[in-house]
PDB file of N, CA, C and O in Angstrom:
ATOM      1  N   UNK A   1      22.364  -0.016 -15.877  1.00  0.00           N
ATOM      2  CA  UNK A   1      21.265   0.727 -15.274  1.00  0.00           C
ATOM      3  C   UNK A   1      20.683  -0.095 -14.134  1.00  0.00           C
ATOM      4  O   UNK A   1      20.657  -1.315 -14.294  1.00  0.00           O
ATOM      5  N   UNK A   2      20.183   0.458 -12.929  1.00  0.00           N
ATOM      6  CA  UNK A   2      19.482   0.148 -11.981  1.00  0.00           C
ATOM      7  C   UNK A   2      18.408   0.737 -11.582  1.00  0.00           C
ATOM      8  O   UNK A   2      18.270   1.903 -11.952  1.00  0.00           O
ATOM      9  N   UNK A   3      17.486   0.210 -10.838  1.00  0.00           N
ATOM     10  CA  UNK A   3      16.324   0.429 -10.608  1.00  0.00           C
ATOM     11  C   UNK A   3      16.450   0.514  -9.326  1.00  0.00           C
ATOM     12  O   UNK A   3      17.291  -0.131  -8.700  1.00  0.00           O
ATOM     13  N   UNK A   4      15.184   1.750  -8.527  1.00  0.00           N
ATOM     14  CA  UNK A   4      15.534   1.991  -7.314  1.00  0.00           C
ATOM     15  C   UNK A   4      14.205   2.043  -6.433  1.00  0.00           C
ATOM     16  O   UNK A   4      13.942   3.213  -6.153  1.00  0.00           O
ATOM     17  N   UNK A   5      13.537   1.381  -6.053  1.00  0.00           N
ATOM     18  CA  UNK A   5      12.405   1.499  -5.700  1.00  0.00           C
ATOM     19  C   UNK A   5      12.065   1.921  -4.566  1.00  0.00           C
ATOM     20  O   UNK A   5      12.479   1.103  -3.744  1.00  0.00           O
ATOM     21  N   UNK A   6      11.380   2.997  -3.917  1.00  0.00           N
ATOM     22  CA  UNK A   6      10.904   3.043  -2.550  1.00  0.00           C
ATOM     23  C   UNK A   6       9.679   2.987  -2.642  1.00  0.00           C
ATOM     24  O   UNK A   6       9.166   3.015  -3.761  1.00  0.00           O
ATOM     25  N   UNK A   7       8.867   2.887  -1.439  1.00  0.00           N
ATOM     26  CA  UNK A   7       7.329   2.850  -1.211  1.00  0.00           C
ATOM     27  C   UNK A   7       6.857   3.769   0.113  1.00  0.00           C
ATOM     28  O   UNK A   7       7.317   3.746   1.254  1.00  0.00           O
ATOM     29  N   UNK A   8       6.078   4.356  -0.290  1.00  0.00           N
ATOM     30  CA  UNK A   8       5.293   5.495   0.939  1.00  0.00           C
ATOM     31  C   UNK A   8       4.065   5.589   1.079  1.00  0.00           C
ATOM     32  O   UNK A   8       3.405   6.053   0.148  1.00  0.00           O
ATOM     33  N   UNK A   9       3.568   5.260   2.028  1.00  0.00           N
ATOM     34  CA  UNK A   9       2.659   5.211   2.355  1.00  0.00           C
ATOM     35  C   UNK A   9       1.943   6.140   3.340  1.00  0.00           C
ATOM     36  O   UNK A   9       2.409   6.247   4.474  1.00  0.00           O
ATOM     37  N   UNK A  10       0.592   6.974   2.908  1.00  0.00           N
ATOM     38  CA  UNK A  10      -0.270   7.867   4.234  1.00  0.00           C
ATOM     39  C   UNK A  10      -1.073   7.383   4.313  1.00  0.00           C
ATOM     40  O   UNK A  10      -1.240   6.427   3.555  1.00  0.00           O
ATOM     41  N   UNK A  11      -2.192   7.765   5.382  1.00  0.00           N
ATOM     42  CA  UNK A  11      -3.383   7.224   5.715  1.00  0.00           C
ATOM     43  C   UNK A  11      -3.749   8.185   6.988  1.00  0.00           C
ATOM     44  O   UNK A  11      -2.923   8.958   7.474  1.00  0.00           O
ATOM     45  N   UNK A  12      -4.999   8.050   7.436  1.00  0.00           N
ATOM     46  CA  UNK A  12      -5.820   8.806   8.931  1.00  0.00           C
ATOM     47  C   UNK A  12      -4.977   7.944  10.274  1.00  0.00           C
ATOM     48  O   UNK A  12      -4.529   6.833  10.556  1.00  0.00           O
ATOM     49  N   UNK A  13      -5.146   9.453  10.886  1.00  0.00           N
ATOM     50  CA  UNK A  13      -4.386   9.179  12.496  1.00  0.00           C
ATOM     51  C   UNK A  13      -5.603   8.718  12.700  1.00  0.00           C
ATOM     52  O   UNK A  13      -5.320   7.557  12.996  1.00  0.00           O
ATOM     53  N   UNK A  14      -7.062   8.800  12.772  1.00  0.00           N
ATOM     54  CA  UNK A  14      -7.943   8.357  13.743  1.00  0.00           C
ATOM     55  C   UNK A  14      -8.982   8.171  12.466  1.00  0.00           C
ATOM     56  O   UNK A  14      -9.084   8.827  11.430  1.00  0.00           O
ATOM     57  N   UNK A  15      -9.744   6.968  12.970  1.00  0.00           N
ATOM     58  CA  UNK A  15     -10.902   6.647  12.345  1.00  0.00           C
ATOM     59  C   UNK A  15     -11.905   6.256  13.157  1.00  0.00           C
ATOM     60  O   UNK A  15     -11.572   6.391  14.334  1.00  0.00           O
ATOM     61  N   UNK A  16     -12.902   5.865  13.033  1.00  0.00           N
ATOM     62  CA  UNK A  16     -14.567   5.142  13.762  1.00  0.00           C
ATOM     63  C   UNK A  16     -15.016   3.388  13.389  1.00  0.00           C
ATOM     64  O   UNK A  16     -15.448   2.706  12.461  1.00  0.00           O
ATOM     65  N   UNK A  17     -14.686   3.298  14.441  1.00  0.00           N
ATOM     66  CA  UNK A  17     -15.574   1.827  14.280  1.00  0.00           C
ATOM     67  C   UNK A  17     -16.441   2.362  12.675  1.00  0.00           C
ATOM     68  O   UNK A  17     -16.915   3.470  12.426  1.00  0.00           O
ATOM     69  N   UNK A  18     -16.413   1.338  11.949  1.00  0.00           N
ATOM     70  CA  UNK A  18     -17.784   1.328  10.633  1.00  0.00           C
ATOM     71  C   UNK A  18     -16.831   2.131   9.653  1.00  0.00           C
ATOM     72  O   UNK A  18     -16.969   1.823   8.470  1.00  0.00           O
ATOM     73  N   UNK A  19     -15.969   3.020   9.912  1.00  0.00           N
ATOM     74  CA  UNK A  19     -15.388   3.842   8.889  1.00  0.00           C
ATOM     75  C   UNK A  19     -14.316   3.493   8.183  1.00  0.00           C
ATOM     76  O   UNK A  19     -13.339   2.874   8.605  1.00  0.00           O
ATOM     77  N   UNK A  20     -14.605   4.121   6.489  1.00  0.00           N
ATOM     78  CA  UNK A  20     -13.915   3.483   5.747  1.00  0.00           C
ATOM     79  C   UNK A  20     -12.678   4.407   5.423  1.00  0.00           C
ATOM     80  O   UNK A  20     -12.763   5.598   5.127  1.00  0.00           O
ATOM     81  N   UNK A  21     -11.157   3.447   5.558  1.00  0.00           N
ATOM     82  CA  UNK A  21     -10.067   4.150   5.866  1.00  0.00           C
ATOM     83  C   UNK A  21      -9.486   3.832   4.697  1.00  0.00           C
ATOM     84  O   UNK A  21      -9.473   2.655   4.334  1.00  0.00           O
ATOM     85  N   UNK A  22      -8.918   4.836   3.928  1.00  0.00           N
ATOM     86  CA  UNK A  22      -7.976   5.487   2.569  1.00  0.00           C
ATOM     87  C   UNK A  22      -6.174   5.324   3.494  1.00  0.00           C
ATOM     88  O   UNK A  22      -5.727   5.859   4.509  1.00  0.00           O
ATOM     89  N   UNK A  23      -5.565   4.276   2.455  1.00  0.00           N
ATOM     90  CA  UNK A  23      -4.076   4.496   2.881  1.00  0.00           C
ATOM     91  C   UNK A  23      -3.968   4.568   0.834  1.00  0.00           C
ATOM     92  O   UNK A  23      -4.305   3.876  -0.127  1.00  0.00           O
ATOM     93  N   UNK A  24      -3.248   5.931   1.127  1.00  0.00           N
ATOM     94  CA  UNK A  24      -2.573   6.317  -0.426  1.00  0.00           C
ATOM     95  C   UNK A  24      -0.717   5.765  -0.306  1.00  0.00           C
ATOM     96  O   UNK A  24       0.244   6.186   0.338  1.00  0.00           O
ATOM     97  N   UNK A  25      -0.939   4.536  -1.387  1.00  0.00           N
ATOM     98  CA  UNK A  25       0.217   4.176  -1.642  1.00  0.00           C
ATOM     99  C   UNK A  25       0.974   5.087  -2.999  1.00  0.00           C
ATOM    100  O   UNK A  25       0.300   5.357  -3.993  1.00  0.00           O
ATOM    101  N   UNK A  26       2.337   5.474  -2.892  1.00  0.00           N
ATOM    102  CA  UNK A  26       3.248   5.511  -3.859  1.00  0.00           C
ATOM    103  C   UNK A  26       4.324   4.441  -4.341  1.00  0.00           C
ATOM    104  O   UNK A  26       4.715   3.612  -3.519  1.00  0.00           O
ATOM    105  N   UNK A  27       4.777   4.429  -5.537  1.00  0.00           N
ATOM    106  CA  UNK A  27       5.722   3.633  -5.815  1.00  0.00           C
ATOM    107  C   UNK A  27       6.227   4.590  -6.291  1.00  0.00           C
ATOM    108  O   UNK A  27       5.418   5.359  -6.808  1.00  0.00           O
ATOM    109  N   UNK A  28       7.699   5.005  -6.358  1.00  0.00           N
ATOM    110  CA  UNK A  28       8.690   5.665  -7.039  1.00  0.00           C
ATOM    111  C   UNK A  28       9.885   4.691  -7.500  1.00  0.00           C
ATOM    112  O   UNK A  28      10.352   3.873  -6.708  1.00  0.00           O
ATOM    113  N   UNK A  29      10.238   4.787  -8.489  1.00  0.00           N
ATOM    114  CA  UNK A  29      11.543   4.441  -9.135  1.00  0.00           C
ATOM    115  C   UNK A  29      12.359   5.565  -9.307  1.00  0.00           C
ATOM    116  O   UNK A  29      11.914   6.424 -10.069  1.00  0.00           O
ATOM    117  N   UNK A  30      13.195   5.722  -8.905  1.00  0.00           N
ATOM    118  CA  UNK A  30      14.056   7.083  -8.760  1.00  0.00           C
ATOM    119  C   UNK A  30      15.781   6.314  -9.238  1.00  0.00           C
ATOM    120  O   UNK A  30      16.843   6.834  -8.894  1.00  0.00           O
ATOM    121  N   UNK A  31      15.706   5.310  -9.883  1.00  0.00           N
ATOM    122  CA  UNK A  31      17.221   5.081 -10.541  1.00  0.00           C
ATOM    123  C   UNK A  31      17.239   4.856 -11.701  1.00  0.00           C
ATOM    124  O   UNK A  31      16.142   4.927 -12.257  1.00  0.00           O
ATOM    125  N   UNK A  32      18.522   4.474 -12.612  1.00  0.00           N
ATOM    126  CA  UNK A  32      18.366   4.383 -13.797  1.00  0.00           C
ATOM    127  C   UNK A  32      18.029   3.688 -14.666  1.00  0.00           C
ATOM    128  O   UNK A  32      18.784   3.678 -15.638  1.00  0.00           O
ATOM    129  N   UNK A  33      17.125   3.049 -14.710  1.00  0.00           N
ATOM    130  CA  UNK A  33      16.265   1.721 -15.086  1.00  0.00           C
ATOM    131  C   UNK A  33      15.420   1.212 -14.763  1.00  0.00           C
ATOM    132  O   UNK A  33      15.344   1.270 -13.536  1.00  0.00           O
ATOM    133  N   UNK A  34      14.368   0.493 -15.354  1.00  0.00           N
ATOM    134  CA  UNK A  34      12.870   0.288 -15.125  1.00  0.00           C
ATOM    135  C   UNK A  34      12.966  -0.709 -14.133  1.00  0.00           C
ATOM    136  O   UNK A  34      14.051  -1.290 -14.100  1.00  0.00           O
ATOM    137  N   UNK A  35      12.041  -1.086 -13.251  1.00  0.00           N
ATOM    138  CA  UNK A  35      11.739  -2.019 -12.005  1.00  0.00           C
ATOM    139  C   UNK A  35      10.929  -2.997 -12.872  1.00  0.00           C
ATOM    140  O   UNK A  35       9.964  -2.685 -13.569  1.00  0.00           O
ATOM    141  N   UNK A  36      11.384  -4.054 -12.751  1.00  0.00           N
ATOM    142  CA  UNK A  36      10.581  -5.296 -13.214  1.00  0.00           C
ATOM    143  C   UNK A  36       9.305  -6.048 -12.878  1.00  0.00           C
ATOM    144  O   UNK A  36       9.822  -7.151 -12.699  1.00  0.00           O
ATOM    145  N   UNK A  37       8.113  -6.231 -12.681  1.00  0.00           N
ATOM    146  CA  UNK A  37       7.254  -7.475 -12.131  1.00  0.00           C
ATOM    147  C   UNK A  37       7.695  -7.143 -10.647  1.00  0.00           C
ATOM    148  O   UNK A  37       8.181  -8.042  -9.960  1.00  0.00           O
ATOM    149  N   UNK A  38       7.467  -5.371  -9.947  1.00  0.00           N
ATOM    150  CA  UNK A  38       7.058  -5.415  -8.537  1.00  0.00           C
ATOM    151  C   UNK A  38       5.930  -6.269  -8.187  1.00  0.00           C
ATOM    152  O   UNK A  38       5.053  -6.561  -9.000  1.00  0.00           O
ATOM    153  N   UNK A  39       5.954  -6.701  -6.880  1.00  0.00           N
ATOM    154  CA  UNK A  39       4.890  -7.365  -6.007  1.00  0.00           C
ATOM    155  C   UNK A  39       4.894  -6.747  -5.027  1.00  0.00           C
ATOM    156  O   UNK A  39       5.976  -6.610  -4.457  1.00  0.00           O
ATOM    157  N   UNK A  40       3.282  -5.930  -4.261  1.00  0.00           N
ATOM    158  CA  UNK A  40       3.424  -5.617  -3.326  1.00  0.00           C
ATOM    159  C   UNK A  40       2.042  -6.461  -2.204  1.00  0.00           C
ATOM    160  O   UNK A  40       0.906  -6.883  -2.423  1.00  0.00           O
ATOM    161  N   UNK A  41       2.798  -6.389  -1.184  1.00  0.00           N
ATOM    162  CA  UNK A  41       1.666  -6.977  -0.076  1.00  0.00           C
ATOM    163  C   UNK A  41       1.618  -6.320   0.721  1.00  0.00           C
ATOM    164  O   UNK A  41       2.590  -5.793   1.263  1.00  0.00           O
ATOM    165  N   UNK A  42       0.049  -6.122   1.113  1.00  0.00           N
ATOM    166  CA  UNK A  42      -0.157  -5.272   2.608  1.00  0.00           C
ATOM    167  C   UNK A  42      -1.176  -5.803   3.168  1.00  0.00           C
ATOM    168  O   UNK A  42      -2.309  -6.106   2.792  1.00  0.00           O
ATOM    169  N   UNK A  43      -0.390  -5.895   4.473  1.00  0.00           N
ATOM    170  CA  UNK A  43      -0.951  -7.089   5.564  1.00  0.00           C
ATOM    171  C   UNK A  43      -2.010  -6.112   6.679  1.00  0.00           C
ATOM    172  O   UNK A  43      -1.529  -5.087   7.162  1.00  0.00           O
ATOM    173  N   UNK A  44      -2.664  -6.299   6.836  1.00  0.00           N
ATOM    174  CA  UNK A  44      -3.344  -5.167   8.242  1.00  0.00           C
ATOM    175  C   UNK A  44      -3.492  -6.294   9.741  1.00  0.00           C
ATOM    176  O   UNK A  44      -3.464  -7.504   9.964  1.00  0.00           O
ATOM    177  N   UNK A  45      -3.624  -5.265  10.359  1.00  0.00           N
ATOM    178  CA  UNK A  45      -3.866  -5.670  11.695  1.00  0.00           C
ATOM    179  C   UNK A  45      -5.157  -6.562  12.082  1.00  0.00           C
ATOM    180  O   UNK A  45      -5.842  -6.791  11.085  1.00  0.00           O
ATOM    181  N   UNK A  46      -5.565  -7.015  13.043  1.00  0.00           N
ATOM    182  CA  UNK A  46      -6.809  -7.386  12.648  1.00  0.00           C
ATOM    183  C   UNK A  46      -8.569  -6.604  13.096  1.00  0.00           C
ATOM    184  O   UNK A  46      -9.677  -7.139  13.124  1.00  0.00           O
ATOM    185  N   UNK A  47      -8.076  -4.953  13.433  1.00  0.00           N
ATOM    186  CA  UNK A  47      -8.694  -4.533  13.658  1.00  0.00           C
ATOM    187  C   UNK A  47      -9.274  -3.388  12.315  1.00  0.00           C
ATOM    188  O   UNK A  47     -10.125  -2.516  12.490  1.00  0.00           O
ATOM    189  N   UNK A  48      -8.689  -3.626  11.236  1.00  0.00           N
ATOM    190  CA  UNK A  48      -8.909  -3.736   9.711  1.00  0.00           C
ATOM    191  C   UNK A  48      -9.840  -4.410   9.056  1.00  0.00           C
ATOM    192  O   UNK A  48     -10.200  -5.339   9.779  1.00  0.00           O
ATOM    193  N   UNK A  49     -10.414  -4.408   8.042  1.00  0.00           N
ATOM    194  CA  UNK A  49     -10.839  -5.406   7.504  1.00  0.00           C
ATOM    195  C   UNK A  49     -11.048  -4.760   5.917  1.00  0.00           C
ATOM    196  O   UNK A  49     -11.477  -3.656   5.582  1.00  0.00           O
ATOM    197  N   UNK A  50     -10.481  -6.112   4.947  1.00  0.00           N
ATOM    198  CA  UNK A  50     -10.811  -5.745   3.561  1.00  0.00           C
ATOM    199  C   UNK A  50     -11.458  -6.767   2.773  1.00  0.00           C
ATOM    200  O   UNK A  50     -11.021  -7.882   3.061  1.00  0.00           O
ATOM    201  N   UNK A  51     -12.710  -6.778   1.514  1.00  0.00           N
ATOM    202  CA  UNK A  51     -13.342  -8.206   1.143  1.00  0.00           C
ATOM    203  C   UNK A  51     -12.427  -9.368   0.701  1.00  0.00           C
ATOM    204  O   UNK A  51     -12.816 -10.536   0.661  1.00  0.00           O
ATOM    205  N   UNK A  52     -10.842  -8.852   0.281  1.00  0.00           N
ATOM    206  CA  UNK A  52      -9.970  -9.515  -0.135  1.00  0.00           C
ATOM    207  C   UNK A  52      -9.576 -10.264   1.081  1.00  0.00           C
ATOM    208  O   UNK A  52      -9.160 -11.400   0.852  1.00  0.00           O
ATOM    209  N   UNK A  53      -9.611  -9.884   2.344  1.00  0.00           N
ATOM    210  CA  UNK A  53      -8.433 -10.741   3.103  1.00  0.00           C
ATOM    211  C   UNK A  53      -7.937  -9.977   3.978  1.00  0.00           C
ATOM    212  O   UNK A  53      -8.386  -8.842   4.137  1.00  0.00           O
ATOM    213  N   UNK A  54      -6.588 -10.619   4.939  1.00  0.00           N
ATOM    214  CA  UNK A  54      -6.162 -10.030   5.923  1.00  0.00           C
ATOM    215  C   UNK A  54      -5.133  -9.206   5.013  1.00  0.00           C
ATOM    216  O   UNK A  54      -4.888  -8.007   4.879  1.00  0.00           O
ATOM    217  N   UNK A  55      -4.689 -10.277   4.503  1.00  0.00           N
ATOM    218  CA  UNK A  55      -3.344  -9.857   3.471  1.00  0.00           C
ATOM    219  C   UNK A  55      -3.564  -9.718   2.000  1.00  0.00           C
ATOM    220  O   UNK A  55      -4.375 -10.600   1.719  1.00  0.00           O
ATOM    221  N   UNK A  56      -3.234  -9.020   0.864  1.00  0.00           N
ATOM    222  CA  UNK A  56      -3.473  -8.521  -0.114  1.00  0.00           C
ATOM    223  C   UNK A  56      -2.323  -8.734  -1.008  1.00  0.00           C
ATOM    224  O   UNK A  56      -1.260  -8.434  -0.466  1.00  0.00           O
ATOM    225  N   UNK A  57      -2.246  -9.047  -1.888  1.00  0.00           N
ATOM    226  CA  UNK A  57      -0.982  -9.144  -2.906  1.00  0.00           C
ATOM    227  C   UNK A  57      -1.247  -8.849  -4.173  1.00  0.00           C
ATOM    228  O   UNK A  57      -2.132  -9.495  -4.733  1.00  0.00           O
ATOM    229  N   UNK A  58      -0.505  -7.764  -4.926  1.00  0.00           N
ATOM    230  CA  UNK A  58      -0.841  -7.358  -6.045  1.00  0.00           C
ATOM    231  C   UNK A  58       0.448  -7.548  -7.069  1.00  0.00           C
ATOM    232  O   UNK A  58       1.515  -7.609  -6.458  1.00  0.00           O
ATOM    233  N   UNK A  59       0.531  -7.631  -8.200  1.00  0.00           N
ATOM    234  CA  UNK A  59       1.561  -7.392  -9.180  1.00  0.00           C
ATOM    235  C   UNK A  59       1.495  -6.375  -9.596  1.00  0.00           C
ATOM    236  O   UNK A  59       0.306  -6.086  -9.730  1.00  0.00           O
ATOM    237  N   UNK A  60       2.329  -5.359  -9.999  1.00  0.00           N
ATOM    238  CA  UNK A  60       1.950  -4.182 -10.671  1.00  0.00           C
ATOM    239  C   UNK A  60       2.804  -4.194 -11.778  1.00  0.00           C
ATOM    240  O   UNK A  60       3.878  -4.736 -11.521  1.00  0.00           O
ATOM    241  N   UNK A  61       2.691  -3.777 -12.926  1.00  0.00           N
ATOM    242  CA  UNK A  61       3.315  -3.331 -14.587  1.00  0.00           C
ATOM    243  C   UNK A  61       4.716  -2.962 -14.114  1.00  0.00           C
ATOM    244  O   UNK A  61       5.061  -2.663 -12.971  1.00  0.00           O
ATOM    245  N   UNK A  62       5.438  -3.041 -15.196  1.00  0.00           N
ATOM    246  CA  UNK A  62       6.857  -2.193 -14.897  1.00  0.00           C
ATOM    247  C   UNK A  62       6.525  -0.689 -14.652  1.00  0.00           C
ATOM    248  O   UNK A  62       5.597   0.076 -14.915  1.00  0.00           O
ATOM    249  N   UNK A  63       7.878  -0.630 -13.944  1.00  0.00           N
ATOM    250  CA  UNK A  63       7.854   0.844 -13.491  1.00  0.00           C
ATOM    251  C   UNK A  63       9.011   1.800 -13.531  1.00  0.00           C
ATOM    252  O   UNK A  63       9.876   1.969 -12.671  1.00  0.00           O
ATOM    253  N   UNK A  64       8.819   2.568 -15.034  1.00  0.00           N
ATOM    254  CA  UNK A  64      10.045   3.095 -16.146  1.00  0.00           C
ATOM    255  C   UNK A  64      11.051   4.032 -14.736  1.00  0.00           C
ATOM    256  O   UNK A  64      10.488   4.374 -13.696  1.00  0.00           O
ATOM    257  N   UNK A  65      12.092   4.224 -14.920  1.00  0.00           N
ATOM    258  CA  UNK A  65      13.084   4.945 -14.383  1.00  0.00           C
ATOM    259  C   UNK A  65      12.559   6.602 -14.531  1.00  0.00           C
ATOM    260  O   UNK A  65      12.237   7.198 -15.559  1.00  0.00           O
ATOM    261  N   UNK A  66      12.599   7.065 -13.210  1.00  0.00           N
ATOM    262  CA  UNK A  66      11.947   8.237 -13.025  1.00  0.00           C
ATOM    263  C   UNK A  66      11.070   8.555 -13.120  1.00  0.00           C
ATOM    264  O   UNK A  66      10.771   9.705 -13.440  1.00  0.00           O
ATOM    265  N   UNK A  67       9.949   7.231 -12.763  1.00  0.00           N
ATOM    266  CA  UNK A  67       8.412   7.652 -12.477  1.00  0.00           C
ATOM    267  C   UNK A  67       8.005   7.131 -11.094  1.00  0.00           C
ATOM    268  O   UNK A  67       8.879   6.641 -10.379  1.00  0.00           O
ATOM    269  N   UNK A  68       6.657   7.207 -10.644  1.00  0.00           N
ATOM    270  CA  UNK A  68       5.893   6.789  -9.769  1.00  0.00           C
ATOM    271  C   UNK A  68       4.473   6.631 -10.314  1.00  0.00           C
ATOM    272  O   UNK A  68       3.872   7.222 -11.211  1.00  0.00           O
ATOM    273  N   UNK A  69       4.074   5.473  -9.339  1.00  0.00           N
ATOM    274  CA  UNK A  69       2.650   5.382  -9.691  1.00  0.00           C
ATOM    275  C   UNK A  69       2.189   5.680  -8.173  1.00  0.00           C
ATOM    276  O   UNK A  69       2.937   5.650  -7.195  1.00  0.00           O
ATOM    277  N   UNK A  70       1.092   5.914  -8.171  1.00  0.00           N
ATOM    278  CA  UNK A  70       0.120   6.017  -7.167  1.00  0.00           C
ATOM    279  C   UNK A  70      -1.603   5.393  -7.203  1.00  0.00           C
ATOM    280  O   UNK A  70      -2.473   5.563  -8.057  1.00  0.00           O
ATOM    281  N   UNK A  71      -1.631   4.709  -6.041  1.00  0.00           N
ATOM    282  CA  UNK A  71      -3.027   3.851  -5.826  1.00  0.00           C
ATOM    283  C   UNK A  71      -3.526   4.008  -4.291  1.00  0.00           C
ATOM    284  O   UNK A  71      -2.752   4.286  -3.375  1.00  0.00           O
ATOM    285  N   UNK A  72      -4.727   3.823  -4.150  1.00  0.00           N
ATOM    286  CA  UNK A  72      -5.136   3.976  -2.891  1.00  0.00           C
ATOM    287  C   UNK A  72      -6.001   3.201  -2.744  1.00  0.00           C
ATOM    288  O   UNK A  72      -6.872   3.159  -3.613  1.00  0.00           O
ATOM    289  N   UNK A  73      -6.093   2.162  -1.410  1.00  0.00           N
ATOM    290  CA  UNK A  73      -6.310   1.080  -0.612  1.00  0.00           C
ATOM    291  C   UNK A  73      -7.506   1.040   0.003  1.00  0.00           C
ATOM    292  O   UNK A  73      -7.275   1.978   0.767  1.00  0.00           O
ATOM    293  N   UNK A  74      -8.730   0.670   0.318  1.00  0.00           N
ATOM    294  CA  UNK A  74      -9.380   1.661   1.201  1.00  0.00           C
ATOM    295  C   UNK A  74      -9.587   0.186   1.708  1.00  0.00           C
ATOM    296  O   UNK A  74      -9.601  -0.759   0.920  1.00  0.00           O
ATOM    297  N   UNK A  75      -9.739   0.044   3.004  1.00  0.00           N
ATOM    298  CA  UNK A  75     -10.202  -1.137   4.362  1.00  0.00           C
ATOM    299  C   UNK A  75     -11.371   0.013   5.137  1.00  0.00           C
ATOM    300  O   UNK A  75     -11.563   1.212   4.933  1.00  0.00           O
ATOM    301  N   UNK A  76     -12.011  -0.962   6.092  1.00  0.00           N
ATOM    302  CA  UNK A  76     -12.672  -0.879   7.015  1.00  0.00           C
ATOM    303  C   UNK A  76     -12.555  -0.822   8.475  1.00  0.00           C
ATOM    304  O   UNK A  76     -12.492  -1.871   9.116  1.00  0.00           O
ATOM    305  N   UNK A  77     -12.514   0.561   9.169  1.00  0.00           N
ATOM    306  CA  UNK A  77     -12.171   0.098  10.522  1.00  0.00           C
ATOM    307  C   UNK A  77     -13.184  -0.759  11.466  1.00  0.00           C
ATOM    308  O   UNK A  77     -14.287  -0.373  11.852  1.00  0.00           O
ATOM    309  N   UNK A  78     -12.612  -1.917  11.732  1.00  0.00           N
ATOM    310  CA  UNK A  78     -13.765  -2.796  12.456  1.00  0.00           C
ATOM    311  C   UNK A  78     -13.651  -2.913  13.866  1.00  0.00           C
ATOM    312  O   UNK A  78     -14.548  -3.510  14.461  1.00  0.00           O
ATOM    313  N   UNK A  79     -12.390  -2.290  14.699  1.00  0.00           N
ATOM    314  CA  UNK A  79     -12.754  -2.433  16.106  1.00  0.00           C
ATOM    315  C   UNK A  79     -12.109  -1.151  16.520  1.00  0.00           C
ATOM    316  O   UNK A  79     -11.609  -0.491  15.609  1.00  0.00           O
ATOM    317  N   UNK A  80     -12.038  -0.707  17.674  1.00  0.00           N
ATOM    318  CA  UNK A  80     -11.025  -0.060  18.674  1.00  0.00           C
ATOM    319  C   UNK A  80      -9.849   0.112  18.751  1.00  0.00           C
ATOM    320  O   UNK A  80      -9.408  -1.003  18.473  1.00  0.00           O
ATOM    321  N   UNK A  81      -8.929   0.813  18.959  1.00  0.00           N
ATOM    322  CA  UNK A  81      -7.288   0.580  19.086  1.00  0.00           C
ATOM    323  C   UNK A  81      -6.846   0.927  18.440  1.00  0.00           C
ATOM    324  O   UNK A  81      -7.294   1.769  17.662  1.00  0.00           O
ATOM    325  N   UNK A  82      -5.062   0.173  18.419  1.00  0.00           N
ATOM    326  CA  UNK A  82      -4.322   1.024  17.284  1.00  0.00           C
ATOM    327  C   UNK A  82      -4.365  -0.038  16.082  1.00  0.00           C
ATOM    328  O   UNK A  82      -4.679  -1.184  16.403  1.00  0.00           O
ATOM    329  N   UNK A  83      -4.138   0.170  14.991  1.00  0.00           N
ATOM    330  CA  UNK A  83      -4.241  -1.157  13.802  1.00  0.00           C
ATOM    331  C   UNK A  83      -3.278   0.047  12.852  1.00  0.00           C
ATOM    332  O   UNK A  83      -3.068   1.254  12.975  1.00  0.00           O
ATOM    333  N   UNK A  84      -2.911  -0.868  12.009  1.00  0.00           N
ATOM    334  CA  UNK A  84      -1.837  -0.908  10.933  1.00  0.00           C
ATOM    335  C   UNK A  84      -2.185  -1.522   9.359  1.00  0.00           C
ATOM    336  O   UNK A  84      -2.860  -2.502   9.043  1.00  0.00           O
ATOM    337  N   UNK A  85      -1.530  -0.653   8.612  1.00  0.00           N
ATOM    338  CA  UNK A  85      -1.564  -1.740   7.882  1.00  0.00           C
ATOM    339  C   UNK A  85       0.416  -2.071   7.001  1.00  0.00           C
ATOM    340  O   UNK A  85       1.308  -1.270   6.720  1.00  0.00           O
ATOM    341  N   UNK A  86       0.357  -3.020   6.910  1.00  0.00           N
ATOM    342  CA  UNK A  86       1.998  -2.952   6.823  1.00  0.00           C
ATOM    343  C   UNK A  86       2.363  -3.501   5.342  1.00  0.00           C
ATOM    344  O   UNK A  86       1.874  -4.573   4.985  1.00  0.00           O
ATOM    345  N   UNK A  87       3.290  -2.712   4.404  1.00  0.00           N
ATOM    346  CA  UNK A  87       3.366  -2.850   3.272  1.00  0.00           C
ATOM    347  C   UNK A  87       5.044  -3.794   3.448  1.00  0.00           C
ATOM    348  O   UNK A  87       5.881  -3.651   4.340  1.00  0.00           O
ATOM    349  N   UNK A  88       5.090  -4.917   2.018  1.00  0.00           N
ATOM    350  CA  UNK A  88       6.189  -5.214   1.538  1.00  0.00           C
ATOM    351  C   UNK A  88       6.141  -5.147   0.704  1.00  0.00           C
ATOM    352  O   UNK A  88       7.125  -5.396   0.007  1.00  0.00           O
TER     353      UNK A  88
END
């Protein structure tokens, strides 16, 4: 058995200086066997801001074959422009 993990991520085309921005993460396992001790990190731009940091790192539980979990992120838009936030 194998485990198959992808990650997807949404969030707002446009936000406001001061406004607080929602990126809804998924995890899916879509193969035949549970995913072990995922780690995920998401790094933002620096026109982001979260109380944790630039960068964020979480462990998450196993993740049984043919499920998904879902969590959502919320940062701060703190300047102008385009900003990101970028998952591994």
């Amino acid at each position: 058995t194998r485990p198959r993990v992808t990650v997807a991520m949404t969030g707002p085309e446009t936000a406001r200086v001061g406004d607080k921005v929602a990126f809804k993460i998924t995890l899916t396992n879509s193969g035949s066997g549970p995913a072990a001790k995922l780690a995920l990190r998401a790094a933002f731009t620096p026109g982001l801001t979260h109380a944790a940091g630039a960068t964020i790192e979480a462990t998450e539980a196993d993740l049984p074959a043919g499920q998904s979990r879902q969590m959502t992120l919320e940062v701060t838009a703190g300047q102008a422009g385009s900003e990101a936030c970028v998952l591994t």
